[in-house]
CHARMM internal coordinates of N, CA and C (Angstrom, degrees):
IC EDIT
DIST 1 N 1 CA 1.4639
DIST 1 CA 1 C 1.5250
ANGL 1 N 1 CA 1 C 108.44
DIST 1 C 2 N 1.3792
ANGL 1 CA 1 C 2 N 103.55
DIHE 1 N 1 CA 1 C 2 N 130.80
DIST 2 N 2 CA 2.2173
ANGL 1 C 2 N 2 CA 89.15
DIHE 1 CA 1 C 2 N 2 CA 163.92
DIST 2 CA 2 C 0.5845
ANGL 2 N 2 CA 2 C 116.49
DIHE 1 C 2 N 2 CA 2 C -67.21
DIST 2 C 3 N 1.2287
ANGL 2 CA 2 C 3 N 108.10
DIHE 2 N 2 CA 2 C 3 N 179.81
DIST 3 N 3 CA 1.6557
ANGL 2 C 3 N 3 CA 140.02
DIHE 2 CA 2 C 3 N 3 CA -176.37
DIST 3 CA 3 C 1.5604
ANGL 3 N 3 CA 3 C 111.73
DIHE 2 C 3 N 3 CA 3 C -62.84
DIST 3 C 4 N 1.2124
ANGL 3 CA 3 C 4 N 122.60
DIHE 3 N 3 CA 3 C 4 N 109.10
DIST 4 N 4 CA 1.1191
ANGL 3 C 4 N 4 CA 131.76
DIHE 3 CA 3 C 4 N 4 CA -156.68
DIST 4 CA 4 C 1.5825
ANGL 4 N 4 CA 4 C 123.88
DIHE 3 C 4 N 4 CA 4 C -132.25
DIST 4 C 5 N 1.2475
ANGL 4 CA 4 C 5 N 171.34
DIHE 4 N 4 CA 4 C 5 N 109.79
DIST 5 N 5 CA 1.1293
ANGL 4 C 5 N 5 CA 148.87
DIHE 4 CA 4 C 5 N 5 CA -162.61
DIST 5 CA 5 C 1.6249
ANGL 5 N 5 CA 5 C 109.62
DIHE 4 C 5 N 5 CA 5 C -93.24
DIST 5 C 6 N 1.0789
ANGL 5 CA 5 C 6 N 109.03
DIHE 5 N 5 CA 5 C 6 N 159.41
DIST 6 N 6 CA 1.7377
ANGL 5 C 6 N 6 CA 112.88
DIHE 5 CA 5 C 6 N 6 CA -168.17
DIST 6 CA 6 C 1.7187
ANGL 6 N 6 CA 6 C 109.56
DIHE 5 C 6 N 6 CA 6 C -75.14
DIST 6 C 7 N 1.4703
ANGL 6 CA 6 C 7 N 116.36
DIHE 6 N 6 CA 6 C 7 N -25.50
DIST 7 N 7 CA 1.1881
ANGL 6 C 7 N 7 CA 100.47
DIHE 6 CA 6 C 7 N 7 CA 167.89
DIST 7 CA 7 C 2.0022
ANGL 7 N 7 CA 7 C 125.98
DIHE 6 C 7 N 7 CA 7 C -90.38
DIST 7 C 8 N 1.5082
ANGL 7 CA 7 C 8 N 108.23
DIHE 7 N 7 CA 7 C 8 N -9.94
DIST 8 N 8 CA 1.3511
ANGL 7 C 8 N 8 CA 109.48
DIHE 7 CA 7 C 8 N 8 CA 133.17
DIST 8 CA 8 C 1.3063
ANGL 8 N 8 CA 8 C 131.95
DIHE 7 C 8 N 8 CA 8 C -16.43
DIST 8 C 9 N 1.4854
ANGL 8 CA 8 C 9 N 88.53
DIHE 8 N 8 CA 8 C 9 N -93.57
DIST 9 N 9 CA 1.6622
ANGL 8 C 9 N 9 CA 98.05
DIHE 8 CA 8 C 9 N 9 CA 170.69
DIST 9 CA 9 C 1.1702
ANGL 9 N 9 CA 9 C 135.46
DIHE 8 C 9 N 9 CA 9 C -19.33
DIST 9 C 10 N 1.3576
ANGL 9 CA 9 C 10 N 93.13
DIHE 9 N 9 CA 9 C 10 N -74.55
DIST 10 N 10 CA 1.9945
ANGL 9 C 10 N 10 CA 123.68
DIHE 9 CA 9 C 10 N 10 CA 169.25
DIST 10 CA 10 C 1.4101
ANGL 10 N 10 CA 10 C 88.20
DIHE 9 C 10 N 10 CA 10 C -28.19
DIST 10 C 11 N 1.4149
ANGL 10 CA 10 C 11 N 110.82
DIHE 10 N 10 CA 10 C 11 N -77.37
DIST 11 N 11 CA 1.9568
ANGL 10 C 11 N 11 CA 117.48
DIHE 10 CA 10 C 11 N 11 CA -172.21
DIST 11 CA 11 C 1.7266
ANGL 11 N 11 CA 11 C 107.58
DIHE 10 C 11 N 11 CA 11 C -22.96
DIST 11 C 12 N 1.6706
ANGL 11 CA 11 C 12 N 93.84
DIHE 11 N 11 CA 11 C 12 N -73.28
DIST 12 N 12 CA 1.5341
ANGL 11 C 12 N 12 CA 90.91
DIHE 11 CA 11 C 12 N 12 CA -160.08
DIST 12 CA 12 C 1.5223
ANGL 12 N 12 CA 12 C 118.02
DIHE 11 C 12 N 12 CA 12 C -66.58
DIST 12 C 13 N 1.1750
ANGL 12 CA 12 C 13 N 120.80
DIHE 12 N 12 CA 12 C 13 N -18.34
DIST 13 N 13 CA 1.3039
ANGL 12 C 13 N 13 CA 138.20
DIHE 12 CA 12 C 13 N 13 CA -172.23
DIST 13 CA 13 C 1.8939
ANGL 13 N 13 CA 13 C 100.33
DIHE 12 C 13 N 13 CA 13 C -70.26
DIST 13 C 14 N 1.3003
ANGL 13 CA 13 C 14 N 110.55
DIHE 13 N 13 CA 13 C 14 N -39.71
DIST 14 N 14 CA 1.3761
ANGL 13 C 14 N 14 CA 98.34
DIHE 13 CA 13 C 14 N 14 CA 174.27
DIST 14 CA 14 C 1.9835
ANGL 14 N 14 CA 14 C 111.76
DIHE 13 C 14 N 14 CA 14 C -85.77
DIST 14 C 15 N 1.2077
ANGL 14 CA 14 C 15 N 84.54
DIHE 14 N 14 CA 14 C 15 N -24.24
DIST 15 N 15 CA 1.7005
ANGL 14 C 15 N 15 CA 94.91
DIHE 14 CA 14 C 15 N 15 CA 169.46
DIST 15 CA 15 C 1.5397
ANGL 15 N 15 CA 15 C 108.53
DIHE 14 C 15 N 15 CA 15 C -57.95
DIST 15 C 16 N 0.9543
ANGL 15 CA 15 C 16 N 118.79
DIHE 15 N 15 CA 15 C 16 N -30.02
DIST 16 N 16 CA 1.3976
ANGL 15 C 16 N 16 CA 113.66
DIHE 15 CA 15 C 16 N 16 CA -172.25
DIST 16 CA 16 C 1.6823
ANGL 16 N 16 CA 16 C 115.60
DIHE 15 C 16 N 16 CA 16 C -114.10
DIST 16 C 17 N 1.2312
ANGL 16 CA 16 C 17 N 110.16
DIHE 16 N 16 CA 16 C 17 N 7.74
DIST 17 N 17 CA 1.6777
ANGL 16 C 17 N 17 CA 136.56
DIHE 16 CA 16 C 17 N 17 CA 169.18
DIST 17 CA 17 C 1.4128
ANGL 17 N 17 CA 17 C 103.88
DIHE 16 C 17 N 17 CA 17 C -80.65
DIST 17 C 18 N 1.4631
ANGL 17 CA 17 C 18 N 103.78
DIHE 17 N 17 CA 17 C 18 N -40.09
DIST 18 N 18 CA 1.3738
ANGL 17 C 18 N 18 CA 101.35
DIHE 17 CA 17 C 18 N 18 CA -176.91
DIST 18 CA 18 C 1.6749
ANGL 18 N 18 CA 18 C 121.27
DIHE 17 C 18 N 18 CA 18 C -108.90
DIST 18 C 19 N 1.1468
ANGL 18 CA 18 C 19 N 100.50
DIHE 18 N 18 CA 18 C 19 N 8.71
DIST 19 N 19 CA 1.4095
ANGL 18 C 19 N 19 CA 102.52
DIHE 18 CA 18 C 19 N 19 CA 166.44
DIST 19 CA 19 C 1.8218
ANGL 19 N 19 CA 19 C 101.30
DIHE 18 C 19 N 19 CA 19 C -109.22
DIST 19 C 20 N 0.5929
ANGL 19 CA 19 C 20 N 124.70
DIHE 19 N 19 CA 19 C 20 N 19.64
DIST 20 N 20 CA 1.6526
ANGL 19 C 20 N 20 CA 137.75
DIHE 19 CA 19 C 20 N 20 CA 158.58
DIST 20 CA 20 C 1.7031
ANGL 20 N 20 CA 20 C 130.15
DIHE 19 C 20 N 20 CA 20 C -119.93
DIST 20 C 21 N 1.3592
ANGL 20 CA 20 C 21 N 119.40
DIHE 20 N 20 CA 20 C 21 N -27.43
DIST 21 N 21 CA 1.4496
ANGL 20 C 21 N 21 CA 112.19
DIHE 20 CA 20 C 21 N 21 CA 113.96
DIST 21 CA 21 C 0.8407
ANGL 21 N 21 CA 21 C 163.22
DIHE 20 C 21 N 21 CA 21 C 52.07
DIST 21 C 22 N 1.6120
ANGL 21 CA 21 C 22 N 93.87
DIHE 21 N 21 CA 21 C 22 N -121.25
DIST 22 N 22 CA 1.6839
ANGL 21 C 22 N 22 CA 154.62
DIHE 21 CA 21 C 22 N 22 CA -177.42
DIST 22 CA 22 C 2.1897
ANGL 22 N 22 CA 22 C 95.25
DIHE 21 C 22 N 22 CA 22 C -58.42
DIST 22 C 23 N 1.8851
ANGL 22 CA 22 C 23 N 88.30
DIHE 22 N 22 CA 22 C 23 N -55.36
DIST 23 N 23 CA 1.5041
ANGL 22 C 23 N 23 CA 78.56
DIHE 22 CA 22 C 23 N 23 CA 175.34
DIST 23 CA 23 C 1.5422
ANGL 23 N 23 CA 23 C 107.44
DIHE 22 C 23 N 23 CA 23 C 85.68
DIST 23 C 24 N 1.0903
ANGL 23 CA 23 C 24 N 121.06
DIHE 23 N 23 CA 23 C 24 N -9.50
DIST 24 N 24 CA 1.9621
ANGL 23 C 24 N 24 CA 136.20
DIHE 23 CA 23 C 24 N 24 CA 170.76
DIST 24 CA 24 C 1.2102
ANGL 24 N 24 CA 24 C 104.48
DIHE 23 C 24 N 24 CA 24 C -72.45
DIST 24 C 25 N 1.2153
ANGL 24 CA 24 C 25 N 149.51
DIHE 24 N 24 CA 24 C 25 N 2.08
DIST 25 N 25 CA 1.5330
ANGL 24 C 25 N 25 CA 131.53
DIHE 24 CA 24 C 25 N 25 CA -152.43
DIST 25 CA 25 C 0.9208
ANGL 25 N 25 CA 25 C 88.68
DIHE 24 C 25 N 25 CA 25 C -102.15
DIST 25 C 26 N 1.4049
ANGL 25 CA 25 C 26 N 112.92
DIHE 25 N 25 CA 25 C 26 N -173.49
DIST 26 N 26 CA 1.5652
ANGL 25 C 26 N 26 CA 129.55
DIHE 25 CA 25 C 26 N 26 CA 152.85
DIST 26 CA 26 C 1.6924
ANGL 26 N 26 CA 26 C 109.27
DIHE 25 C 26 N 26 CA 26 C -107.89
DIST 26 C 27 N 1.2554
ANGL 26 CA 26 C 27 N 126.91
DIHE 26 N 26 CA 26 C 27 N -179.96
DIST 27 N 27 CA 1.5580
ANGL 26 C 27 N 27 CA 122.31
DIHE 26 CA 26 C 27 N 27 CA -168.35
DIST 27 CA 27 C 1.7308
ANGL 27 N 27 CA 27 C 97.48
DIHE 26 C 27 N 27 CA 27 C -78.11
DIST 27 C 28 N 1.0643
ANGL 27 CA 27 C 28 N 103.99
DIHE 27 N 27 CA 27 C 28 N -45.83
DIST 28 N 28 CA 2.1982
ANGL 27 C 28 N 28 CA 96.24
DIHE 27 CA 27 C 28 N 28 CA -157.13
DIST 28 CA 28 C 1.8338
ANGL 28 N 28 CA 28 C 79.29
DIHE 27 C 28 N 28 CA 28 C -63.07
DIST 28 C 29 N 1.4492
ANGL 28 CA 28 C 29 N 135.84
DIHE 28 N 28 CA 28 C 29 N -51.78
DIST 29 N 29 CA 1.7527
ANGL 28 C 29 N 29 CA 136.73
DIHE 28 CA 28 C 29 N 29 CA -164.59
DIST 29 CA 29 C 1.5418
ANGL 29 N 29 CA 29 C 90.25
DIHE 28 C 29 N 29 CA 29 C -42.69
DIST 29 C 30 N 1.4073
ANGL 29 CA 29 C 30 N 109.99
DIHE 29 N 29 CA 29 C 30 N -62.36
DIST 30 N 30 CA 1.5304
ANGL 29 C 30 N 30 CA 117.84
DIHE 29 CA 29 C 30 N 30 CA -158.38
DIST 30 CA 30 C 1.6689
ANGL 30 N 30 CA 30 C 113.89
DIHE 29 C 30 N 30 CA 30 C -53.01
DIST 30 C 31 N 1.4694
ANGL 30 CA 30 C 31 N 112.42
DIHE 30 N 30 CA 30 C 31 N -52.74
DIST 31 N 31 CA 1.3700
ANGL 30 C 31 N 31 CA 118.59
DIHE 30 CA 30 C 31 N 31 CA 175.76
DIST 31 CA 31 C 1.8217
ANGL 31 N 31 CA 31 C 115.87
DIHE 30 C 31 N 31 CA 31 C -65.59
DIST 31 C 32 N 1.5552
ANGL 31 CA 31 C 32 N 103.01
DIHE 31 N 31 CA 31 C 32 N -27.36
DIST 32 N 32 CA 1.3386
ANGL 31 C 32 N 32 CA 89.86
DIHE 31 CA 31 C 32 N 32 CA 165.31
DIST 32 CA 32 C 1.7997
ANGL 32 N 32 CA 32 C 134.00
DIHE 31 C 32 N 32 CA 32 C -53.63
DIST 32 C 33 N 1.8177
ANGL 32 CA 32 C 33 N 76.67
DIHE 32 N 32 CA 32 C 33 N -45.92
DIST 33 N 33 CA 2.3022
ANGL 32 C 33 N 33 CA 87.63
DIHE 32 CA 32 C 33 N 33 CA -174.61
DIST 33 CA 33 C 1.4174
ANGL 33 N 33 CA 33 C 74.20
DIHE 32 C 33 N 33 CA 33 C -73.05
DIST 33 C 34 N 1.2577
ANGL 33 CA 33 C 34 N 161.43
DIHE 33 N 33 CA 33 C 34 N -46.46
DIST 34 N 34 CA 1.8491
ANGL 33 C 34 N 34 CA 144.87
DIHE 33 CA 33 C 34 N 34 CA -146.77
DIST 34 CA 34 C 1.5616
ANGL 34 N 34 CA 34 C 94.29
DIHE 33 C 34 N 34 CA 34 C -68.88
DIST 34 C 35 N 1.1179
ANGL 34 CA 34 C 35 N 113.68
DIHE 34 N 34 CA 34 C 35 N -25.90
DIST 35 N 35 CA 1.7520
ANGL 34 C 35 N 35 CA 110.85
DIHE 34 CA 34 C 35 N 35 CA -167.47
DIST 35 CA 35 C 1.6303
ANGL 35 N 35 CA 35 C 90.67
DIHE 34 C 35 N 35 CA 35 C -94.51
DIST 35 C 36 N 1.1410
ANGL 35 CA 35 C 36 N 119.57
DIHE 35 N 35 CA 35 C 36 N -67.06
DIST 36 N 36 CA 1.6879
ANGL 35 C 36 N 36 CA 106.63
DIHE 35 CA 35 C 36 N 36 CA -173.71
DIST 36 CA 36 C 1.7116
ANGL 36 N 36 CA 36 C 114.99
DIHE 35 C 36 N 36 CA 36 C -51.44
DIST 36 C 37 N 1.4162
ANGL 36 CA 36 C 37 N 93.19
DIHE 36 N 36 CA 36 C 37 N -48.09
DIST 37 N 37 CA 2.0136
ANGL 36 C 37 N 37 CA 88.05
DIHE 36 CA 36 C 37 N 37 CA 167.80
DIST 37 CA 37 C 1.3985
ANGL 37 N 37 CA 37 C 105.52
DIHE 36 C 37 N 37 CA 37 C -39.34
DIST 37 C 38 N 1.5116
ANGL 37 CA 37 C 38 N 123.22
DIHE 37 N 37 CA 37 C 38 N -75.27
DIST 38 N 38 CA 1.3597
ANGL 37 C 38 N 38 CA 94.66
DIHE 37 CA 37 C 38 N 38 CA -165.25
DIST 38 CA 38 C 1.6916
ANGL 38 N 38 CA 38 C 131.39
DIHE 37 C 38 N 38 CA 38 C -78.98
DIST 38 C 39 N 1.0607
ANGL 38 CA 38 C 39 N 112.42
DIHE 38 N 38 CA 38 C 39 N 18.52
DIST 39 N 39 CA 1.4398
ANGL 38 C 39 N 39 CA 120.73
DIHE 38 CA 38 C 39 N 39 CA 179.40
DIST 39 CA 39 C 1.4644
ANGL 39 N 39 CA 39 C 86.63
DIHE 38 C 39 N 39 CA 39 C -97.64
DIST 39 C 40 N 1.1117
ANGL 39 CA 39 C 40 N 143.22
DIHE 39 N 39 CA 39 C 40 N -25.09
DIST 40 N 40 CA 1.3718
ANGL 39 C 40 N 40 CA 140.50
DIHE 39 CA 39 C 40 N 40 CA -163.47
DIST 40 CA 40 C 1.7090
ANGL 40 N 40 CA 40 C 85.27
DIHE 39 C 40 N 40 CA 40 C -89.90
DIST 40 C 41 N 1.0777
ANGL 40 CA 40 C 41 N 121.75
DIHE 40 N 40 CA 40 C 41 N -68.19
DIST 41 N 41 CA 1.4934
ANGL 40 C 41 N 41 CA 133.22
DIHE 40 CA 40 C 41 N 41 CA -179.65
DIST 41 CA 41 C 1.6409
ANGL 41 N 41 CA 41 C 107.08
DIHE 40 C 41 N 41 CA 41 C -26.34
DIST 41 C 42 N 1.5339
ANGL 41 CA 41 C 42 N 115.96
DIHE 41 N 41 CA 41 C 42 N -82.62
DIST 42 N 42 CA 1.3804
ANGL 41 C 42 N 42 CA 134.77
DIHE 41 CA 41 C 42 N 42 CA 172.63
DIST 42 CA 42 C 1.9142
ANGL 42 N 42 CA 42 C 102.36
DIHE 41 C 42 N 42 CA 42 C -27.20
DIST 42 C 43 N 1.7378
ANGL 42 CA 42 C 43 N 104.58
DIHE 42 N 42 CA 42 C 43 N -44.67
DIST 43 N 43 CA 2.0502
ANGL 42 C 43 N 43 CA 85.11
DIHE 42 CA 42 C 43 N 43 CA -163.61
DIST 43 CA 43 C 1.5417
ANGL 43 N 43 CA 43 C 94.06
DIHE 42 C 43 N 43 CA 43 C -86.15
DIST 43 C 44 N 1.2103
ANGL 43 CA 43 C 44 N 128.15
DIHE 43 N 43 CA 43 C 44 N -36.07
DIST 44 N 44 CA 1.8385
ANGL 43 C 44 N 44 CA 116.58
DIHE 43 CA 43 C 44 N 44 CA 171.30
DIST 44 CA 44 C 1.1684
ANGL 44 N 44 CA 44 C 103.31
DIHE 43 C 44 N 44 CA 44 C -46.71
DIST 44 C 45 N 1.1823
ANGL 44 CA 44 C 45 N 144.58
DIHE 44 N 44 CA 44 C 45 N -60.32
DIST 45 N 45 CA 1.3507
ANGL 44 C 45 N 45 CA 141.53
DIHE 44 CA 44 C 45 N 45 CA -175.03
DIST 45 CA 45 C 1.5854
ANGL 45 N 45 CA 45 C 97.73
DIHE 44 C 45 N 45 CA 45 C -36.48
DIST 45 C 46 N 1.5903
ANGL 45 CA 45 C 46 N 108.77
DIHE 45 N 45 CA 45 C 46 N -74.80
DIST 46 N 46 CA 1.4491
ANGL 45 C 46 N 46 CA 108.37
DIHE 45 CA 45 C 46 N 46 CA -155.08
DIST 46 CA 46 C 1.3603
ANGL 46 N 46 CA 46 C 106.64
DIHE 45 C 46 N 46 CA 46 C -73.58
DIST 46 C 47 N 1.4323
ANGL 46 CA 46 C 47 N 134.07
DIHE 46 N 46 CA 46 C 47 N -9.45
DIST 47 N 47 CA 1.7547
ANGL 46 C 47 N 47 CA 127.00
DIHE 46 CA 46 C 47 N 47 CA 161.46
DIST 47 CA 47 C 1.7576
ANGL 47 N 47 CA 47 C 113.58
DIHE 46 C 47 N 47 CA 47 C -72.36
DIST 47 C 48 N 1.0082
ANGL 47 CA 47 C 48 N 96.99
DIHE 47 N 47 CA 47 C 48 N -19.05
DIST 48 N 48 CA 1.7021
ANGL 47 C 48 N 48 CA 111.26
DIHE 47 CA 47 C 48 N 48 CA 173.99
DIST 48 CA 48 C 1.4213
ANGL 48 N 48 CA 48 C 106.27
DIHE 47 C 48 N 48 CA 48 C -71.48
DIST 48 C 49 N 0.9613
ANGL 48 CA 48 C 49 N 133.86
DIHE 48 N 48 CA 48 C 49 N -61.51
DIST 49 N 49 CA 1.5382
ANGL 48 C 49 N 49 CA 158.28
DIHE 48 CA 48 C 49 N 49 CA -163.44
DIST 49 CA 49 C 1.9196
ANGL 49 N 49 CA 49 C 91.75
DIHE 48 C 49 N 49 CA 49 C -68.06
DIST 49 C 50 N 1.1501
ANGL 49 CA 49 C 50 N 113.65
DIHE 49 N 49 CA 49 C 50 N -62.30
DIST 50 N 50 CA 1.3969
ANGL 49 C 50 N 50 CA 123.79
DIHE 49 CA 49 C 50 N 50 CA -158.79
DIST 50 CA 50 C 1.8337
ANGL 50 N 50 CA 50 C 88.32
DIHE 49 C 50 N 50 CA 50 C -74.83
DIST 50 C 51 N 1.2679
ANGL 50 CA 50 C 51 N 115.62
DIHE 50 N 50 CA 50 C 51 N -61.84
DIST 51 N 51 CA 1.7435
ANGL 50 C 51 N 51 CA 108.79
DIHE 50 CA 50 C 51 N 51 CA 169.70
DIST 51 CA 51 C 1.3649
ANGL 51 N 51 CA 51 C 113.91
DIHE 50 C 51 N 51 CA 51 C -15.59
DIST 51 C 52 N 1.9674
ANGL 51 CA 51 C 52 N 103.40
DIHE 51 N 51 CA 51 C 52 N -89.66
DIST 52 N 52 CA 1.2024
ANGL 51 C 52 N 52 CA 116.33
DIHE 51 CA 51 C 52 N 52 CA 175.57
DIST 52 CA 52 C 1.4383
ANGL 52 N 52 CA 52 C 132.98
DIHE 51 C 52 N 52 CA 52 C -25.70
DIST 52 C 53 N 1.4121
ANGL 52 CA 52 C 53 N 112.56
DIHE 52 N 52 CA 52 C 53 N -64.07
DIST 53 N 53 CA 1.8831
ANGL 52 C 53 N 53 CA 116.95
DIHE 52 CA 52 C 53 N 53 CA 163.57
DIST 53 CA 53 C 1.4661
ANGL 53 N 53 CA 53 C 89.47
DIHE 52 C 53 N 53 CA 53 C -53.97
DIST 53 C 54 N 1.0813
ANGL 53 CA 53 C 54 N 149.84
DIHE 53 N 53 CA 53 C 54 N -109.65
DIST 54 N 54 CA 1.9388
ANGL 53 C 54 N 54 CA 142.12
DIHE 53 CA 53 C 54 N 54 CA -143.05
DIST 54 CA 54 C 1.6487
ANGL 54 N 54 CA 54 C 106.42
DIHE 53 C 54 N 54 CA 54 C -27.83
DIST 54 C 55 N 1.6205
ANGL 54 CA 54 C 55 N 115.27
DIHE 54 N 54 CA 54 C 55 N -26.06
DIST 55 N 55 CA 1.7918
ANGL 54 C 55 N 55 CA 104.97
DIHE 54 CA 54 C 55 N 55 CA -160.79
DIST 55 CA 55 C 2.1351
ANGL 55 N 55 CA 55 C 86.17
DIHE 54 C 55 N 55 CA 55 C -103.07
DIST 55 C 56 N 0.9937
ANGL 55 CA 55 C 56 N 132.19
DIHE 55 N 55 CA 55 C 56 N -50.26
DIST 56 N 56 CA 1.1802
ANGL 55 C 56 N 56 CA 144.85
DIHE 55 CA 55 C 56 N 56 CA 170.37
DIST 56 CA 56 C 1.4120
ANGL 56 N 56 CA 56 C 118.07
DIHE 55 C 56 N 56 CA 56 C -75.33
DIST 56 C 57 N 1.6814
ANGL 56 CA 56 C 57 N 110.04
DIHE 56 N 56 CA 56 C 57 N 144.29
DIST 57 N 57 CA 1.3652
ANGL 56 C 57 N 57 CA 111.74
DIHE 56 CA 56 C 57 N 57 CA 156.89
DIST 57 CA 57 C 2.0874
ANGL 57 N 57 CA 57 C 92.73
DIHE 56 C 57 N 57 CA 57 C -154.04
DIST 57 C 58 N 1.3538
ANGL 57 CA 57 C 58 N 96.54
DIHE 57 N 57 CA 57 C 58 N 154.01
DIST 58 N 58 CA 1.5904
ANGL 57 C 58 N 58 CA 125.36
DIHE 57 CA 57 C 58 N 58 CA 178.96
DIST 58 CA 58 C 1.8876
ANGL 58 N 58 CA 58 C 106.95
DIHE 57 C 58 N 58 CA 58 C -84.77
DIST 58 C 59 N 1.4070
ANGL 58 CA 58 C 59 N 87.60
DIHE 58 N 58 CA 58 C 59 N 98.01
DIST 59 N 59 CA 1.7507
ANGL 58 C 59 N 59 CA 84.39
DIHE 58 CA 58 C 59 N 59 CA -178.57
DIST 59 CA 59 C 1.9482
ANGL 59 N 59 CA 59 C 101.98
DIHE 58 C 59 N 59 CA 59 C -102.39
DIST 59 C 60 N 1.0465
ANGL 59 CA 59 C 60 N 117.56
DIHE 59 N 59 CA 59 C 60 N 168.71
DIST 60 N 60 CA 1.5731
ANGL 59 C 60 N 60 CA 125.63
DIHE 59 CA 59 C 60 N 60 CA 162.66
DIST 60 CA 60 C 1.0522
ANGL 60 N 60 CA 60 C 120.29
DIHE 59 C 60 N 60 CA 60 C -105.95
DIST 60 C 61 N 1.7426
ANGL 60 CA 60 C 61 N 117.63
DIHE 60 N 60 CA 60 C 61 N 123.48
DIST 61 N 61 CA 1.4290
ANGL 60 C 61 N 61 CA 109.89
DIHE 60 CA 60 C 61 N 61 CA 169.77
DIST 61 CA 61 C 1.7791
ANGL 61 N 61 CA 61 C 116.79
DIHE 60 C 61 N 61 CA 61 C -81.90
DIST 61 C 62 N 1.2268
ANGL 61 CA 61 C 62 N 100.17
DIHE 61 N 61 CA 61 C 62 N 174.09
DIST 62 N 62 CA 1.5114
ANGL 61 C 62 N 62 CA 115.77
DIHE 61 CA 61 C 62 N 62 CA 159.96
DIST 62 CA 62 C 1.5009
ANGL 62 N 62 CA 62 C 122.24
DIHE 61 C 62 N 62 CA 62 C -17.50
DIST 62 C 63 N 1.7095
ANGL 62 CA 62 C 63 N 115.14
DIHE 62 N 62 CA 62 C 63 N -51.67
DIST 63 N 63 CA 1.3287
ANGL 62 C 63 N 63 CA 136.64
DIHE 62 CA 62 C 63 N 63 CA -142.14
DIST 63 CA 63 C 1.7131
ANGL 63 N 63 CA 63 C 90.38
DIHE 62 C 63 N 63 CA 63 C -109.81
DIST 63 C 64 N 1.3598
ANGL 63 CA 63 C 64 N 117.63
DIHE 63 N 63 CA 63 C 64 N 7.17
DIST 64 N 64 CA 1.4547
ANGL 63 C 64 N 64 CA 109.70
DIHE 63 CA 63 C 64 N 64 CA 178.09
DIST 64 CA 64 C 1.6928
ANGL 64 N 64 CA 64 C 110.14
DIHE 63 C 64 N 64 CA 64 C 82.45
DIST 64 C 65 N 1.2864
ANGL 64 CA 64 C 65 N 124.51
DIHE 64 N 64 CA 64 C 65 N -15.97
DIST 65 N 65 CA 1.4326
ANGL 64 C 65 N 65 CA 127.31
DIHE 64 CA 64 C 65 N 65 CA 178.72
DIST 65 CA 65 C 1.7899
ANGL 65 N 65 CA 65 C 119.10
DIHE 64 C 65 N 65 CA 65 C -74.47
DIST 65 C 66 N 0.9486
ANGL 65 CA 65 C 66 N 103.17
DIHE 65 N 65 CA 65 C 66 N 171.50
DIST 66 N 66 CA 1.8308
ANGL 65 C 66 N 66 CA 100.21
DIHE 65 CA 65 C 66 N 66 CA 172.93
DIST 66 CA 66 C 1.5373
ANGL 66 N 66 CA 66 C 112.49
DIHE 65 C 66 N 66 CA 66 C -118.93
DIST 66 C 67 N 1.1167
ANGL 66 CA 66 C 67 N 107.81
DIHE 66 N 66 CA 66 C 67 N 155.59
DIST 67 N 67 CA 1.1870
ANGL 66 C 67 N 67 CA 93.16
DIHE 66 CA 66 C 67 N 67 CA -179.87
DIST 67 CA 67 C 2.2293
ANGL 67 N 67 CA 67 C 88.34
DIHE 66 C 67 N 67 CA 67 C -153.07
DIST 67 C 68 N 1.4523
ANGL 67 CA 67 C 68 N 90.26
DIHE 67 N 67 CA 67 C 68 N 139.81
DIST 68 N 68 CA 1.6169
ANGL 67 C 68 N 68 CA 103.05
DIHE 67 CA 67 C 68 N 68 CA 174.99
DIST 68 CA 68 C 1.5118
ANGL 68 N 68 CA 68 C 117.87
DIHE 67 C 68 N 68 CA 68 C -83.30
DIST 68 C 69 N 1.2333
ANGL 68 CA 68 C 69 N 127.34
DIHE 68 N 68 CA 68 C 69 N 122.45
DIST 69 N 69 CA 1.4575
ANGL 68 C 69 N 69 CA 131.50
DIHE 68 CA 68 C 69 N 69 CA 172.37
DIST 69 CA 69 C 1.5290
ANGL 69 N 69 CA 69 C 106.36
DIHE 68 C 69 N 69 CA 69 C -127.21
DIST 69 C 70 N 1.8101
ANGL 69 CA 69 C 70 N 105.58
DIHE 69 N 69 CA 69 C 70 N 166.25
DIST 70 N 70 CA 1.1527
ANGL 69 C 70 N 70 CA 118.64
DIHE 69 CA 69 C 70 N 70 CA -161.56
DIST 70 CA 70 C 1.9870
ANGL 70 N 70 CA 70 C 98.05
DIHE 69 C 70 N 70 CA 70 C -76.55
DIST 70 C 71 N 1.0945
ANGL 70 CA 70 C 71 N 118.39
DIHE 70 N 70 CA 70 C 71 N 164.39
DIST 71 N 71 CA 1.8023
ANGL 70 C 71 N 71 CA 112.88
DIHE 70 CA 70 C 71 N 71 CA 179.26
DIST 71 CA 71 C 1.8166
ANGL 71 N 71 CA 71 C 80.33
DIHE 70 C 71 N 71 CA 71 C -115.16
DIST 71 C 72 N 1.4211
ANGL 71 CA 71 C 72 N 97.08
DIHE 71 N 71 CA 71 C 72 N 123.90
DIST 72 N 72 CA 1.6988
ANGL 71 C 72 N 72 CA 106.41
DIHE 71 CA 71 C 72 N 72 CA 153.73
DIST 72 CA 72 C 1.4008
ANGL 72 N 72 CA 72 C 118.68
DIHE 71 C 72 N 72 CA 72 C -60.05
DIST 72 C 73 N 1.1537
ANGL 72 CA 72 C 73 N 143.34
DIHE 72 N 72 CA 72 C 73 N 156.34
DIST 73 N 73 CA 0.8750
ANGL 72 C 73 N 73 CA 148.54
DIHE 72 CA 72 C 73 N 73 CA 151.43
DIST 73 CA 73 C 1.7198
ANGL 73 N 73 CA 73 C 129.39
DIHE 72 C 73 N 73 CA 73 C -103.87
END
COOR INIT
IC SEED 1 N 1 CA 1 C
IC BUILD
């Protein structure tokens, strides 16, 4: 996929929610945006994932427990 930013995505992903919908397509149009939706789907996921680990990390206390804190940067 290019280089893309995650709120992009977000954009076209509803752009293409609603041109499916819409209910205008034809079937091969429709499965095309169904295939880019979820390739669009799959990289939000993984910028989410990659966010989350950079703002969080899982430390251990003393007592054997975990506990979540913010990671400085």
């Amino acid at each position: 996929m290019e280089k893309i930013k995650f709120e992009e995505a977000m954009s076209r992903l509803e752009e293409i929610l609603d041109k499916l919908e819409a209910g205008e397509l034809d079937l091969d149009d429709s499965l095309l945006l169904f295939e880019e939706g979820i390739n669009l789907t799959l990289f939000c996921q993984q910028q989410l994932q990659v966010t989350e680990q950079r703002m969080q990390k899982l430390i251990r206390k003393l007592d054997g427990s975990f506990e979540l804190v913010e990671v400085e940067e």
